[in-house]
C-alpha positions as CSV (number, residue, x, y, z in Angstrom):
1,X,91.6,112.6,62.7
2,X,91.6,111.0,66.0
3,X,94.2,111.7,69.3
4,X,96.1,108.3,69.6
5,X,98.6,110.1,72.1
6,X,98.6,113.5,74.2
7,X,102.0,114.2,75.4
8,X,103.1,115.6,78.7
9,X,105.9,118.1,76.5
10,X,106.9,118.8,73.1
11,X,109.5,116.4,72.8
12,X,108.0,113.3,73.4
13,X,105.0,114.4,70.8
14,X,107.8,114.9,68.2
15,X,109.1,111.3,69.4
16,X,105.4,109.9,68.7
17,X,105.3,111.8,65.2
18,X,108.5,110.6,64.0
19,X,107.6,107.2,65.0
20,X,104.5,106.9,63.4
21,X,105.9,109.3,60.4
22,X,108.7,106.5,59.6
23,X,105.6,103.7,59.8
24,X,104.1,105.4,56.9
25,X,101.5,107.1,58.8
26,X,99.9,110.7,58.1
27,X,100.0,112.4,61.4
28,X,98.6,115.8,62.6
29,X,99.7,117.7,65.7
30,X,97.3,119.3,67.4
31,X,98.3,122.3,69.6
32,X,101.8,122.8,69.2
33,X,101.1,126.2,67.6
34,X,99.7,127.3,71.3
35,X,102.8,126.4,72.7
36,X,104.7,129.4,71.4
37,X,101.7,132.0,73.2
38,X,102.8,130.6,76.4
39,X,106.2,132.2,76.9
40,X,108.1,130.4,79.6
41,X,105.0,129.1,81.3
42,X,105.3,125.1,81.7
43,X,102.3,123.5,79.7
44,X,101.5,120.0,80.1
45,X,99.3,117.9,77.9
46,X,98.7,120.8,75.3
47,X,100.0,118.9,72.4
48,X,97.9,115.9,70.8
49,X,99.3,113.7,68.3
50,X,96.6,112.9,65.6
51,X,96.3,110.1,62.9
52,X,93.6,109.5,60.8
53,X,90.7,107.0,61.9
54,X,91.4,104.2,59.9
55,X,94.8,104.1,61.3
56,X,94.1,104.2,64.7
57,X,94.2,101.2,65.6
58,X,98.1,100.3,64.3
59,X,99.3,103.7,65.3
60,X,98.8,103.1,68.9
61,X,100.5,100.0,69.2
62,X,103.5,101.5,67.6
63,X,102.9,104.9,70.3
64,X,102.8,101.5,72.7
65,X,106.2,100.5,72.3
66,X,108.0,104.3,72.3
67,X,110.4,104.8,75.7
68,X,107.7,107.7,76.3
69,X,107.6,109.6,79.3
70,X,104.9,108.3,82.1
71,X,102.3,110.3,82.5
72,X,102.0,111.5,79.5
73,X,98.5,109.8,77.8
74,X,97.8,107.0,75.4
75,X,94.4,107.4,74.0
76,X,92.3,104.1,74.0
77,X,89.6,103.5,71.8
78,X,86.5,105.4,73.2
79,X,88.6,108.6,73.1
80,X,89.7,108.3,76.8
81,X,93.4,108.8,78.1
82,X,95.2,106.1,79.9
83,X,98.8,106.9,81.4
84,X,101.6,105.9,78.8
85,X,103.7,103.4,79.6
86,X,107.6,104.4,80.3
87,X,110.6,103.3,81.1
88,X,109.7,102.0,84.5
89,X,106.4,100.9,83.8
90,X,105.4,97.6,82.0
91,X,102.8,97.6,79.8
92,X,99.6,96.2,81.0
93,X,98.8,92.2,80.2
């Protein structure tokens, strides 16, 4: 499994895995069990949406298109996080 997004809250993983869920895509989430140990603590980038290697590649351009909050993280292909783009940011040429 590899991180193709790491969200800034809860929400906008479960926007990613439905997304990629409705493309046909297995997807793992990866720290929302932690979430609940927290209590009312704000956590930010805790959750990591997961899909397996071979499906990298497609998954992220679909995590690409979501209305996702900025600052939350795409994950490029070396493994490293780039801000997601939002509503109010254009994706980068």
């Amino acid at each position: 499994m590899r991180v193709v997004y790491q969200a800034g809250h809860l929400i906008d993983a479960h926007l990613v895995r439905h997304a990629l869920e409705q493309a046909g895509f297995r997807v793992f989430m990866l720290g929302e069990a932690l979430l609940g140990g927290l209590g009312d603590l704000p956590v930010y980038g805790a959750v990591s949406v997961c899909v397996a290697g071979v499906d990298w590649a497609q998954a992220r351009a679909i995590v690409e298109t979501l209305p996702i909050a900025i600052g939350d993280r795409v994950v490029d292909s070396e493994g490293a996080a780039a801000a997601a783009p939002g509503p109010t940011q254009a994706s980068p040429a």
